[in-house]
Structure formats: C-alpha cells, structure tokens
C-alpha positions as CSV (number, residue, x, y, z in Angstrom):
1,X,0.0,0.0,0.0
2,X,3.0,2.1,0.4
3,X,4.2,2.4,-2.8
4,X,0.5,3.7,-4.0
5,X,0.6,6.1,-1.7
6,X,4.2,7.1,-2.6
7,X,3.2,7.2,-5.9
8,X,0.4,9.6,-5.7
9,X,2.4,12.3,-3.2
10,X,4.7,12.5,-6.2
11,X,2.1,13.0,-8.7
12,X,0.7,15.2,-6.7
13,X,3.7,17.5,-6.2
14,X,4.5,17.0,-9.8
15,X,1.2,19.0,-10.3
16,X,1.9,21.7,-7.7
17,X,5.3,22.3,-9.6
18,X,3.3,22.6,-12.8
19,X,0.6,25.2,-11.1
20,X,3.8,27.5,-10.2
21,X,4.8,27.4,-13.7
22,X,2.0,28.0,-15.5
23,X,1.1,30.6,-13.1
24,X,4.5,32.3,-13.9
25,X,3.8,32.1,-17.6
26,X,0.9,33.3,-17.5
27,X,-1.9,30.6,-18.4
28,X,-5.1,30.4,-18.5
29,X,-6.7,30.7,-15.2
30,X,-9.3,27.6,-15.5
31,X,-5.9,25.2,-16.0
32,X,-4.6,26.0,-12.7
33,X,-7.3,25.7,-11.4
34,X,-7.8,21.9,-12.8
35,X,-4.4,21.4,-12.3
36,X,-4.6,22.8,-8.2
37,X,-7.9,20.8,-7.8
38,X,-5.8,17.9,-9.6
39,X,-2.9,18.3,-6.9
40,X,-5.1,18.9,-3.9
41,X,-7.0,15.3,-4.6
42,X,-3.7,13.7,-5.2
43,X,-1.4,14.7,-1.9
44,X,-4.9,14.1,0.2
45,X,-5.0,10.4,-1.5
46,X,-2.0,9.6,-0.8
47,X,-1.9,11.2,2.7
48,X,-5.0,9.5,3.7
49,X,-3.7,5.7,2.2
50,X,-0.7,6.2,4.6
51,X,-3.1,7.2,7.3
52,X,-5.4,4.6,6.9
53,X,-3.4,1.5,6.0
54,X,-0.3,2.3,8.0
C-alpha cells in the first residue's frame, strides 16, 4: 500500500510544480485551477492511504 501512496504524493507535487509554472507564464486561469484541484486530490489520496493502511 505504500508504494500507491508514494506514488500519488509525487504526482501530486508533480502537479503543484506545474501550477507554479503555469502561473508564472501566464496561463489560463481555469488550467490552474484543474491542475490545483488535480494536486489537492492527489497529496490528500495519498496522505490518507498512509493514514489509513499504515
């Protein structure tokens, strides 16, 4: 279960990294928004699997 929950963290700061840098250039504002909503489910996923199954 671990590994799942490794797996989405990492996707989930993947995402955060791409909201900075879209933000910086400038994108449109409903894709960071996707992409934060995106992020947000992601590290809570994960979080919660380690909580939960630990």
């Amino acid at each position: 279960m671990n590994g799942t929950s490794t797996a989405l963290i990492v996707v989930g700061l993947f995402l955060a990294g791409g909201i900075y840098s879209f933000a910086k250039q400038q994108m449109p504002r409903g894709l960071i928004v996707l992409l934060s909503i995106g992020a947000g489910m992601c590290l809570l996923a994960g979080v919660l699997r380690l909580e939960v199954w630990s």
